[in-house]
PDB file of N, H, CA, C and O in Angstrom:
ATOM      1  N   UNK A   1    -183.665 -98.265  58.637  1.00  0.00           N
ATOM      2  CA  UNK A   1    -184.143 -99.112  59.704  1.00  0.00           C
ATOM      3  C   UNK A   1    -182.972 -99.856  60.342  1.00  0.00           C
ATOM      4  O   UNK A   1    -182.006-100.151  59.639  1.00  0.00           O
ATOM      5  N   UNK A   2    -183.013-100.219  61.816  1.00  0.00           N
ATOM      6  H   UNK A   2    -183.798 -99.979  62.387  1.00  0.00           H
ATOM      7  CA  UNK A   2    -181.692-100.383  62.539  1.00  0.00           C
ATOM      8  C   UNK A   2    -182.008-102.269  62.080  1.00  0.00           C
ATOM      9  O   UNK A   2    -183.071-102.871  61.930  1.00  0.00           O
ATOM     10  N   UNK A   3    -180.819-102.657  61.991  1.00  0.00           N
ATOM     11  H   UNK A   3    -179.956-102.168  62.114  1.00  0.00           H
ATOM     12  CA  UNK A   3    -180.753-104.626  62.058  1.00  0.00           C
ATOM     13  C   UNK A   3    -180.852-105.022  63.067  1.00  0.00           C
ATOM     14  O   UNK A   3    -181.019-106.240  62.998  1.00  0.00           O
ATOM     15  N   UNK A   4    -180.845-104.555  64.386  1.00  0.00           N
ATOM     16  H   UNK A   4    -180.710-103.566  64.442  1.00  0.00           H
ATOM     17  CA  UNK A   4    -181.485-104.842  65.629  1.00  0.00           C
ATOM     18  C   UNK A   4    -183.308-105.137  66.027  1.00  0.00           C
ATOM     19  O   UNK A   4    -183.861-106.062  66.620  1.00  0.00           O
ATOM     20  N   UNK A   5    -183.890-103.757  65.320  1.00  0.00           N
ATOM     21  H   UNK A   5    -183.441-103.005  64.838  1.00  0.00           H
ATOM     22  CA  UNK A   5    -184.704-103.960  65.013  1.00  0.00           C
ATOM     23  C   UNK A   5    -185.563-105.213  64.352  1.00  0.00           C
ATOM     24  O   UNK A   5    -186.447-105.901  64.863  1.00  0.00           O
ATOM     25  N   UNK A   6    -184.960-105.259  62.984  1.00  0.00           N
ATOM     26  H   UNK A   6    -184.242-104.701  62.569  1.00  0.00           H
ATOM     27  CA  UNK A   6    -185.616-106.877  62.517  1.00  0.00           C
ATOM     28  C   UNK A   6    -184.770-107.514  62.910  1.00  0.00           C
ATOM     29  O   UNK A   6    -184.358-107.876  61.808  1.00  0.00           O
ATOM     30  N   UNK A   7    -184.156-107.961  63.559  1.00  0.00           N
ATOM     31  H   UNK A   7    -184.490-107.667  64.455  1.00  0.00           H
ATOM     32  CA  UNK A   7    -183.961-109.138  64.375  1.00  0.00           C
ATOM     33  C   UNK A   7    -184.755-109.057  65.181  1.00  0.00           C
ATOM     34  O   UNK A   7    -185.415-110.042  64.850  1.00  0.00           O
ATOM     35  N   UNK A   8    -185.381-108.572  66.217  1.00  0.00           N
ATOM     36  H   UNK A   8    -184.844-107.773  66.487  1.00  0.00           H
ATOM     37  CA  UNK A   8    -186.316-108.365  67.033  1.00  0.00           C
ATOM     38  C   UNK A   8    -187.579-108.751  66.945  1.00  0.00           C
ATOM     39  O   UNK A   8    -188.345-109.077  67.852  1.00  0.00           O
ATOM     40  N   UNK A   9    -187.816-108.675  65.405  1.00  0.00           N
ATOM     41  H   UNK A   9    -187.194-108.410  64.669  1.00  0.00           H
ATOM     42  CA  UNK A   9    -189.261-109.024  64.353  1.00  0.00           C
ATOM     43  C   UNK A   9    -188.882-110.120  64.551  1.00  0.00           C
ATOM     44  O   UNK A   9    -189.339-110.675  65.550  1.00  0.00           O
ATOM     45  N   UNK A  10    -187.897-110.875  63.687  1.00  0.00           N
ATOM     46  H   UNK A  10    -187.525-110.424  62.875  1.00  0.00           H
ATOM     47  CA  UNK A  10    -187.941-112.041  63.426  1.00  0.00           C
ATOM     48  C   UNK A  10    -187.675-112.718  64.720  1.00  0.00           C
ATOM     49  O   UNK A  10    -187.349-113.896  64.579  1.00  0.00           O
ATOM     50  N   UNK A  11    -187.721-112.346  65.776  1.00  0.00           N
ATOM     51  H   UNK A  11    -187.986-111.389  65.891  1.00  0.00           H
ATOM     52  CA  UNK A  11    -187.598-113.490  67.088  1.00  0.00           C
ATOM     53  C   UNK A  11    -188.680-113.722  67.618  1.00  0.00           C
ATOM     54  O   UNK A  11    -188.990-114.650  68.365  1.00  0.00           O
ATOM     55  N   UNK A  12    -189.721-112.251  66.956  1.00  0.00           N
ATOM     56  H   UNK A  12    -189.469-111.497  66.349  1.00  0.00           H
ATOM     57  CA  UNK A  12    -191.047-112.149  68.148  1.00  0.00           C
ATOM     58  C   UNK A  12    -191.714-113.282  66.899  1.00  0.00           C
ATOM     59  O   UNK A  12    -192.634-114.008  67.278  1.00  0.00           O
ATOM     60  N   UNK A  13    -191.406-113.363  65.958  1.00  0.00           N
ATOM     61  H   UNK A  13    -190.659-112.774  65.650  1.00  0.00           H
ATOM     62  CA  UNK A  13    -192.459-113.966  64.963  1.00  0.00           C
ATOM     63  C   UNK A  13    -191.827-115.194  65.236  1.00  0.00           C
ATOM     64  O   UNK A  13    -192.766-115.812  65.740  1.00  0.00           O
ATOM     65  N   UNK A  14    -190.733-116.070  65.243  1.00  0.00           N
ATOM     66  H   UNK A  14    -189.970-115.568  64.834  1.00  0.00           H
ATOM     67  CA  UNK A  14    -190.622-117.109  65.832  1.00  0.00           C
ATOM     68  C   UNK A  14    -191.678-118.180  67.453  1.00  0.00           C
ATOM     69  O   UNK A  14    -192.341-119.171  67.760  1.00  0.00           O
ATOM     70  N   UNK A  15    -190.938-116.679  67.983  1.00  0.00           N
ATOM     71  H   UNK A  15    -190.400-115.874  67.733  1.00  0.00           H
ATOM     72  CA  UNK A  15    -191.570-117.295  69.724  1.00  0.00           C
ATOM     73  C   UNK A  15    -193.319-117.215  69.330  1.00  0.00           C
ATOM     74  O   UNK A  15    -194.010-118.201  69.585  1.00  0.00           O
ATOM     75  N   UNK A  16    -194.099-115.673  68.548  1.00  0.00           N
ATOM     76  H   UNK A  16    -193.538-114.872  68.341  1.00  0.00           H
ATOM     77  CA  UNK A  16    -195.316-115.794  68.691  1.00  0.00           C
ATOM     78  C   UNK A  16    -195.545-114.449  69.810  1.00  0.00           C
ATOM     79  O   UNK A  16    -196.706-114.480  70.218  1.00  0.00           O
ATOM     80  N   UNK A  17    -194.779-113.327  70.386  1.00  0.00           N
ATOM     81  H   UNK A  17    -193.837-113.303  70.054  1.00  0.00           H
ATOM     82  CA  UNK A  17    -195.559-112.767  71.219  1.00  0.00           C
ATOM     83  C   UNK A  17    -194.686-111.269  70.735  1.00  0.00           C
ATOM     84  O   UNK A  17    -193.591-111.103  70.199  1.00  0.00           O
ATOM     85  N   UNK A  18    -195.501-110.541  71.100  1.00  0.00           N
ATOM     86  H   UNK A  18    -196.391-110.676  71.536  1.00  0.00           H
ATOM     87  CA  UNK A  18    -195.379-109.137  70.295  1.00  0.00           C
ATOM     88  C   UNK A  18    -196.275-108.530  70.506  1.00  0.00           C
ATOM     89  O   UNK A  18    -197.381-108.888  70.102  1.00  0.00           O
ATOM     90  N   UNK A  19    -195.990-106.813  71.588  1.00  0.00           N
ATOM     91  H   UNK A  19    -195.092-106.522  71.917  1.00  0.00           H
ATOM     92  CA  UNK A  19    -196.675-106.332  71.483  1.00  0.00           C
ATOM     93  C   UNK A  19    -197.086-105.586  70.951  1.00  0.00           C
ATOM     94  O   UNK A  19    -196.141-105.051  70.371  1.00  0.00           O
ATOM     95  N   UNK A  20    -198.489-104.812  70.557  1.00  0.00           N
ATOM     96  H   UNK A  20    -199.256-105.246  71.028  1.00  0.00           H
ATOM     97  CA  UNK A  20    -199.494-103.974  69.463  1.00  0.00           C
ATOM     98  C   UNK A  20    -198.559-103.065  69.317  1.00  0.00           C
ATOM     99  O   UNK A  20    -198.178-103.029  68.147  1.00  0.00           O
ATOM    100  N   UNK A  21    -197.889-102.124  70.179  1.00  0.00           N
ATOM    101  H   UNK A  21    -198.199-102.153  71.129  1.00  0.00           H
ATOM    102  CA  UNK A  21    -197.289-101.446  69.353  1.00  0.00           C
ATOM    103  C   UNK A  21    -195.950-101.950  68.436  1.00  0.00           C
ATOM    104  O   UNK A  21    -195.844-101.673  67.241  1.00  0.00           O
ATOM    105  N   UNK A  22    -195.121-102.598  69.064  1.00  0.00           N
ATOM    106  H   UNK A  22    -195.207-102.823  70.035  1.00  0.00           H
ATOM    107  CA  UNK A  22    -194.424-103.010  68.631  1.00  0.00           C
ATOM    108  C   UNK A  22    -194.529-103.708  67.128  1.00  0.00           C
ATOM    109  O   UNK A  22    -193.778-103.728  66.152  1.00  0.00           O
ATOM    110  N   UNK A  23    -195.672-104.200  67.389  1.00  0.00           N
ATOM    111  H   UNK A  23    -196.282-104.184  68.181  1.00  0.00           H
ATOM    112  CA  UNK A  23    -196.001-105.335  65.965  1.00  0.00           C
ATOM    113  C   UNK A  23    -196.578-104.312  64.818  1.00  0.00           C
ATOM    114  O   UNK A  23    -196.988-104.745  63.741  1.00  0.00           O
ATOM    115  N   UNK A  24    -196.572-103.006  65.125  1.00  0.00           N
ATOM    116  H   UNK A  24    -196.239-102.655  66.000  1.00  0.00           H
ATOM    117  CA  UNK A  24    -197.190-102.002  63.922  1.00  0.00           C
ATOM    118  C   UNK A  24    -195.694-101.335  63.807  1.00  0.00           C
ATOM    119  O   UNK A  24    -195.591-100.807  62.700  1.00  0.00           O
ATOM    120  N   UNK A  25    -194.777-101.223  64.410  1.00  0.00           N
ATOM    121  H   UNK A  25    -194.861-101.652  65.309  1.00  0.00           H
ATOM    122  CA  UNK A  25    -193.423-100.344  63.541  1.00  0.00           C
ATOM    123  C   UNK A  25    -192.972-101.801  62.987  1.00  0.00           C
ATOM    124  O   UNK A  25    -192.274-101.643  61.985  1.00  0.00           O
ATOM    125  N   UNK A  26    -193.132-103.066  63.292  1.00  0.00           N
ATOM    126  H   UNK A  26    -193.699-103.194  64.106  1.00  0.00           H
ATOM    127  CA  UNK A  26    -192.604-104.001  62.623  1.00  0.00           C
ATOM    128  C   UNK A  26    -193.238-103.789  60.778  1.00  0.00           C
ATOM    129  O   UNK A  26    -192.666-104.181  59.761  1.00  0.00           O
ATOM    130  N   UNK A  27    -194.336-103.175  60.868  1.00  0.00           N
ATOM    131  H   UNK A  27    -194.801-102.856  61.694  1.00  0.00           H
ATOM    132  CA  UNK A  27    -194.533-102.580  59.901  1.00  0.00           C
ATOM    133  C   UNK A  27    -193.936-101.966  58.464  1.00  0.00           C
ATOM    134  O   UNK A  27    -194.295-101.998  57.287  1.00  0.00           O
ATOM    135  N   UNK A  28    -192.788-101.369  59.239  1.00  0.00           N
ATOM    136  H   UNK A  28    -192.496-101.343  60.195  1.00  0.00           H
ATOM    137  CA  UNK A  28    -192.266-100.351  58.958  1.00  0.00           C
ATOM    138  C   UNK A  28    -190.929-101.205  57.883  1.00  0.00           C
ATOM    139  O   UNK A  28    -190.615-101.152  56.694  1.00  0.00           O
ATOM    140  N   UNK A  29    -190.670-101.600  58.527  1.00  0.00           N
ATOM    141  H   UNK A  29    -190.925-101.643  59.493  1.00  0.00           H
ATOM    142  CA  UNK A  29    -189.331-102.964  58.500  1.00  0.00           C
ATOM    143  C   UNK A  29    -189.527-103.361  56.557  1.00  0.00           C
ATOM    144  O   UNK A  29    -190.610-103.539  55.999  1.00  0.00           O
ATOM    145  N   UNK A  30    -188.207-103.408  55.913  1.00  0.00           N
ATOM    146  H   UNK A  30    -187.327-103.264  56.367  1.00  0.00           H
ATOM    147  CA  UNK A  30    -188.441-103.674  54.597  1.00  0.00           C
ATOM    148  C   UNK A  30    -188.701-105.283  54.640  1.00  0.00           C
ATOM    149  O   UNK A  30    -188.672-105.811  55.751  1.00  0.00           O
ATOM    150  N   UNK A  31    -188.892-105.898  53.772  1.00  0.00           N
ATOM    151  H   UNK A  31    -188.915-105.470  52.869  1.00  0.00           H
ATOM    152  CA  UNK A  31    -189.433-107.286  53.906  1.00  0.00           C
ATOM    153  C   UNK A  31    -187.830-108.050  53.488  1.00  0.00           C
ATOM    154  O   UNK A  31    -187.428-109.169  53.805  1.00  0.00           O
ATOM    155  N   UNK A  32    -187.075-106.875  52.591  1.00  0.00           N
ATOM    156  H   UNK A  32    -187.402-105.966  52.334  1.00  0.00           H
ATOM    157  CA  UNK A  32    -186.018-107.582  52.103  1.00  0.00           C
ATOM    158  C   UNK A  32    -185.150-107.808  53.380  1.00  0.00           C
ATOM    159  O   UNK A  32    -184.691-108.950  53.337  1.00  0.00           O
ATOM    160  N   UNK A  33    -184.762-107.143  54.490  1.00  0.00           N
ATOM    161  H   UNK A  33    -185.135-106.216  54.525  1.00  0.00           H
ATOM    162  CA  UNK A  33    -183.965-107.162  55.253  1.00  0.00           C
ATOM    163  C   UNK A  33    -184.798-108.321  56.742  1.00  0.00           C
ATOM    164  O   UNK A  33    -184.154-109.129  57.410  1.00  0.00           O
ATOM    165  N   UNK A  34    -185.882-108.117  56.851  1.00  0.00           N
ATOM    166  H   UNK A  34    -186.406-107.461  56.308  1.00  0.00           H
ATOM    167  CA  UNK A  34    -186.502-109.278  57.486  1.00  0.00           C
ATOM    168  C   UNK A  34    -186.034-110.726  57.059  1.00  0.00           C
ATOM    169  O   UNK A  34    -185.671-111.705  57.712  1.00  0.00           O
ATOM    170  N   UNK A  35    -186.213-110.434  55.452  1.00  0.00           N
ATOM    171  H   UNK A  35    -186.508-109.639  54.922  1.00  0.00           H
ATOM    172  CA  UNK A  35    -185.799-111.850  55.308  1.00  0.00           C
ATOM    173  C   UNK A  35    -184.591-111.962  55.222  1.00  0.00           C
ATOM    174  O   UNK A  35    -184.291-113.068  55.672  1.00  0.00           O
ATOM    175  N   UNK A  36    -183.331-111.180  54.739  1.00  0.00           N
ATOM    176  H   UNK A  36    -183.574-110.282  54.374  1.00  0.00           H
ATOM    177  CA  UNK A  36    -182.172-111.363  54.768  1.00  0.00           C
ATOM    178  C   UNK A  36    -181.822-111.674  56.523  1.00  0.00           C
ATOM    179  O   UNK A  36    -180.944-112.521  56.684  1.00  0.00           O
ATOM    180  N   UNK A  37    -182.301-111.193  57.556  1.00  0.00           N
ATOM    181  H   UNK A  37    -183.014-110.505  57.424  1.00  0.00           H
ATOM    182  CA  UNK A  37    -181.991-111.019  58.911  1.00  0.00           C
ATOM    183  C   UNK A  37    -182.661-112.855  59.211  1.00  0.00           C
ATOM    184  O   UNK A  37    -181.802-113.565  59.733  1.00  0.00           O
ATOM    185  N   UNK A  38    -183.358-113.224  59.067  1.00  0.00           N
ATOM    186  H   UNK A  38    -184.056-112.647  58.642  1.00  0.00           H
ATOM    187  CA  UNK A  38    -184.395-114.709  58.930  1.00  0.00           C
ATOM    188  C   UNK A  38    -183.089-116.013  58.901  1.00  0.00           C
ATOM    189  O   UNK A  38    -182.719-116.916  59.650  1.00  0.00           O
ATOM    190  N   UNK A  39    -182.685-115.430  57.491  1.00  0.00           N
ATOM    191  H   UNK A  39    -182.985-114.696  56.882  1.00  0.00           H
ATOM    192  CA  UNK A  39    -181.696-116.764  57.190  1.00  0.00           C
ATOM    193  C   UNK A  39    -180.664-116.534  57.725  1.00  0.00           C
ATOM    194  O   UNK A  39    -179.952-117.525  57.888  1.00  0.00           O
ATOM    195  N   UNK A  40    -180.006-114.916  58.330  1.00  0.00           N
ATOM    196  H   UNK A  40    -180.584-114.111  58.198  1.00  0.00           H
ATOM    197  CA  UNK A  40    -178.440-115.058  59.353  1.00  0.00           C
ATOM    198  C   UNK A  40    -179.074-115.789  60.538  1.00  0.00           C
ATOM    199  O   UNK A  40    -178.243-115.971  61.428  1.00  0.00           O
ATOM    200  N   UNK A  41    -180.010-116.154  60.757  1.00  0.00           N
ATOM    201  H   UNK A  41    -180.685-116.006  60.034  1.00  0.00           H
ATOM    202  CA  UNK A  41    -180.489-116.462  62.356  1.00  0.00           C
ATOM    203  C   UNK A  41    -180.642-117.580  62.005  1.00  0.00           C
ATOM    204  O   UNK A  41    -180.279-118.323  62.917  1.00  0.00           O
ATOM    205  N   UNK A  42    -181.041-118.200  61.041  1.00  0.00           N
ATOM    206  H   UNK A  42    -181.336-117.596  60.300  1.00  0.00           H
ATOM    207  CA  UNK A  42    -181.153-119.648  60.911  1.00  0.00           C
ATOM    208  C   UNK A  42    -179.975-120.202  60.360  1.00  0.00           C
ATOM    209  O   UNK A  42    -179.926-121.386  60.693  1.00  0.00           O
ATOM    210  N   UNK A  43    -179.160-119.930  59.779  1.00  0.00           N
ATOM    211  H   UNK A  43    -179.201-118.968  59.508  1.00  0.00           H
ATOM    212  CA  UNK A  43    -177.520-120.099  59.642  1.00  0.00           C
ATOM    213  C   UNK A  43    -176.902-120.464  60.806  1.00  0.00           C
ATOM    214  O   UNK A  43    -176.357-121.488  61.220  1.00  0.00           O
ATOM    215  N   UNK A  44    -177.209-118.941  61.395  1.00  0.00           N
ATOM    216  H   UNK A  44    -177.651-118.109  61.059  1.00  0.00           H
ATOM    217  CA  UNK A  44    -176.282-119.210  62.844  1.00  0.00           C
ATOM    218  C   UNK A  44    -176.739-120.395  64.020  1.00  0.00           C
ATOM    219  O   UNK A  44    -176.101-121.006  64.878  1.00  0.00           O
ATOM    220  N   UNK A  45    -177.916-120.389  63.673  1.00  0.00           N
ATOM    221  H   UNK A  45    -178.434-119.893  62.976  1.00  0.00           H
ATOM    222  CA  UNK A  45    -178.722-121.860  64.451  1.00  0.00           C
ATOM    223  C   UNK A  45    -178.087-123.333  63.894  1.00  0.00           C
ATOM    224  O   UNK A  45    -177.653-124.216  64.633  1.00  0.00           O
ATOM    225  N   UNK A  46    -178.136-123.382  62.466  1.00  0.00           N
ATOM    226  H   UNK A  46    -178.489-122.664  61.866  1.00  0.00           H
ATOM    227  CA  UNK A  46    -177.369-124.469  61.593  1.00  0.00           C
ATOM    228  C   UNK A  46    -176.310-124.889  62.374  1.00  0.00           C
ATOM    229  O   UNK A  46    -176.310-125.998  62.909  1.00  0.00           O
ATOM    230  N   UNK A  47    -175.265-123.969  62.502  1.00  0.00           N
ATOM    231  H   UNK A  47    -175.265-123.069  62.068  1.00  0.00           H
ATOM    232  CA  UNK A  47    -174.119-123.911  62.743  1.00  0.00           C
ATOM    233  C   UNK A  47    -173.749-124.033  64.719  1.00  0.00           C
ATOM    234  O   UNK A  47    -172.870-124.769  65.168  1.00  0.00           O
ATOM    235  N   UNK A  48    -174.328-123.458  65.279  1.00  0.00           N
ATOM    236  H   UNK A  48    -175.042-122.860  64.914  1.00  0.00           H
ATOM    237  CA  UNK A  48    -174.367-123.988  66.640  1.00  0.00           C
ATOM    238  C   UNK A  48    -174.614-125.246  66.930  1.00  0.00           C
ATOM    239  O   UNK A  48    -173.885-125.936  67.644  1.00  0.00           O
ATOM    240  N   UNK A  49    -176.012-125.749  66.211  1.00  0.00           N
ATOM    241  H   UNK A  49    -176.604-125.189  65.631  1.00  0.00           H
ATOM    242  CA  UNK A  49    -176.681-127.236  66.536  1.00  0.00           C
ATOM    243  C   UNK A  49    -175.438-128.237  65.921  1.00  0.00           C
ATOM    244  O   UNK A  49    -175.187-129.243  66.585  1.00  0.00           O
ATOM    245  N   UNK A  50    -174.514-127.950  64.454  1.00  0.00           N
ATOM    246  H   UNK A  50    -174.718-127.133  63.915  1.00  0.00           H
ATOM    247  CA  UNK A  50    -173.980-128.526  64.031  1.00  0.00           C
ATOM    248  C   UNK A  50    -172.833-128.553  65.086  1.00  0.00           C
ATOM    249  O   UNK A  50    -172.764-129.678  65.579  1.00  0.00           O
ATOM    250  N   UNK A  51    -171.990-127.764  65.553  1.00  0.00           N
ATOM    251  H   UNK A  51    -172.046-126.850  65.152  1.00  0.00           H
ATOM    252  CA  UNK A  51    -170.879-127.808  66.230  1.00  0.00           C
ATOM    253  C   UNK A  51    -171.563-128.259  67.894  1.00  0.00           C
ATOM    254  O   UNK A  51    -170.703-128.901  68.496  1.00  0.00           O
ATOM    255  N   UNK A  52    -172.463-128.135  68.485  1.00  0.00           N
ATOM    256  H   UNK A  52    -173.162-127.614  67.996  1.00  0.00           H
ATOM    257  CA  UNK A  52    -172.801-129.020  69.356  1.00  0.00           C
ATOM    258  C   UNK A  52    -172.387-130.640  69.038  1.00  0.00           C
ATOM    259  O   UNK A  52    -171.687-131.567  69.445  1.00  0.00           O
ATOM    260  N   UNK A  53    -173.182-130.327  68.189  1.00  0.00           N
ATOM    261  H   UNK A  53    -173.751-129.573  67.858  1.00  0.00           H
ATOM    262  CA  UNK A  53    -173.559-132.288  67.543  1.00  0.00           C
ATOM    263  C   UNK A  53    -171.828-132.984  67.600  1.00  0.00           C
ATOM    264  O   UNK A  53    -171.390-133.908  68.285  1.00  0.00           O
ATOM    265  N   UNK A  54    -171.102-132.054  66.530  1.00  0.00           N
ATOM    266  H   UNK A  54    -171.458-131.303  65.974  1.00  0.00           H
ATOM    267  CA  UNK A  54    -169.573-132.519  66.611  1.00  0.00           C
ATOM    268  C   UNK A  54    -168.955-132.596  67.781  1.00  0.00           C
ATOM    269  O   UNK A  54    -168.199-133.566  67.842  1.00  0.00           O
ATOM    270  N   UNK A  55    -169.010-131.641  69.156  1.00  0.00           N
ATOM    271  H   UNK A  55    -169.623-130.853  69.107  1.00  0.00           H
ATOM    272  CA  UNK A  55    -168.329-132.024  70.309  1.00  0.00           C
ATOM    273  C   UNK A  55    -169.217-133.124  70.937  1.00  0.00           C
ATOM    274  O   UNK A  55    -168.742-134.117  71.487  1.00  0.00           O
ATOM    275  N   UNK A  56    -170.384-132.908  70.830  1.00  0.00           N
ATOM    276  H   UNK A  56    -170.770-132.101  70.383  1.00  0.00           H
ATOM    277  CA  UNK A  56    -170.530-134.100  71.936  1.00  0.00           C
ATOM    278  C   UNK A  56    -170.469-135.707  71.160  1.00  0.00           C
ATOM    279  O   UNK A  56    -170.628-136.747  71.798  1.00  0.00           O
ATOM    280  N   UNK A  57    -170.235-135.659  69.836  1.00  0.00           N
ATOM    281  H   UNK A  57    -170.105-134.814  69.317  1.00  0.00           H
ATOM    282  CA  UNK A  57    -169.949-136.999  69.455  1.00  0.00           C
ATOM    283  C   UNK A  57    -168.695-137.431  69.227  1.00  0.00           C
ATOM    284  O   UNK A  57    -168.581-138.492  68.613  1.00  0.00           O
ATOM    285  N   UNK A  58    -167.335-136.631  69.715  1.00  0.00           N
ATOM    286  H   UNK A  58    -167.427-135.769  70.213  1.00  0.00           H
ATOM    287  CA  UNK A  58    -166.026-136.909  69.698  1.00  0.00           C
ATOM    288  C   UNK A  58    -165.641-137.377  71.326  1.00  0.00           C
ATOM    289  O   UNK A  58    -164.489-137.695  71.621  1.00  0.00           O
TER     290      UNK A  58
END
């Protein structure tokens, strides 16, 4: 399964919109790599919001 792919899962399951077909090969998707793909996206969110926060308070 491509990591593009679940990233794709995990954005539509964030926002909430996904369509029928789409949301049945999400299916397909191992649960381990959904969730491994989950926490690089919320890392990389960590880490943006954090380095925002640091420039605009210097």
């Amino acid at each position: 399964m491509s990591w593009w792919r679940g990233v794709l899962a995990v954005l539509a399951a964030f926002i909430g919109i996904r369509r029928h077909a789409s949301a049945q090969q999400d299916g397909k998707l191992r649960p381990l790599q959904l969730i491994a793909t989950a926490l690089v996206l919320v890392a990389g969110l960590i880490t943006l919001l954090l380095v925002v926060v640091n420039w605009i308070s210097h």
